[in-house]
C-alpha positions, 0 to 999 in steps of 0.5 A, spaced: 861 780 381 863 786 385 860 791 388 863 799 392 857 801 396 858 806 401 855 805 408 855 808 415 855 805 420 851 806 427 854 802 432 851 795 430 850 795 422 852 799 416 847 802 413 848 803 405 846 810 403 843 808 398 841 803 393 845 796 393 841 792 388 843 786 392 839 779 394 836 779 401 838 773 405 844 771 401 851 772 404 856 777 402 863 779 404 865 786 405 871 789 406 871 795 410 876 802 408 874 809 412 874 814 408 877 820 408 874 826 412 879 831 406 878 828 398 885 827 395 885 831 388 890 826 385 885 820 386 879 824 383 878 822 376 876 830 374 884 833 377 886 831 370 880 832 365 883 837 362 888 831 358 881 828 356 879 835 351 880 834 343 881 840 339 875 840 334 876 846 331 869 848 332 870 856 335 862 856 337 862 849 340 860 851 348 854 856 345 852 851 340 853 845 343 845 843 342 846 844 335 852 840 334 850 834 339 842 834 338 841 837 331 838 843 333 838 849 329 842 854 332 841 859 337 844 865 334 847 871 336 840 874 339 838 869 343 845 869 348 
């Protein structure tokens, strides 16, 4: 099992900044990397969204998503 938990330390422990669903008492191993004050674009998995798009041929897909994903009826040309 192997987890990523972002922490912070105080000065005397790290501290998670969240959840870590781990069993108290037991002994872990942790590795410590900072992490970068500026985000690098290229390691983030949204900088290249665009190549996961799919042409669906559907021209009211964005306005009527709850129609096509839920089964909804659609909204119309009204109510936008």
């Amino acid at each position: 099992m192997t987890k990523t938990v972002k922490v912070m330390f105080d000065g005397l422990v790290f501290r998670p900044s969240g959840p870590v669903n781990l069993e108290a008492g037991k002994k872990y191993t942790i590795t410590v990397k900072p992490l970068s004050e500026e985000a690098d674009a290229e390691q983030d998995p949204a900088f290249d969204i665009a190549s996961l798009a799919v042409s669906t041929n559907i021209p009211d897909l964005s306005s009527e998503h709850d129609h096509y994903l839920h089964g909804l009826p659609k909204r119309g040309a009204h109510e936008r």
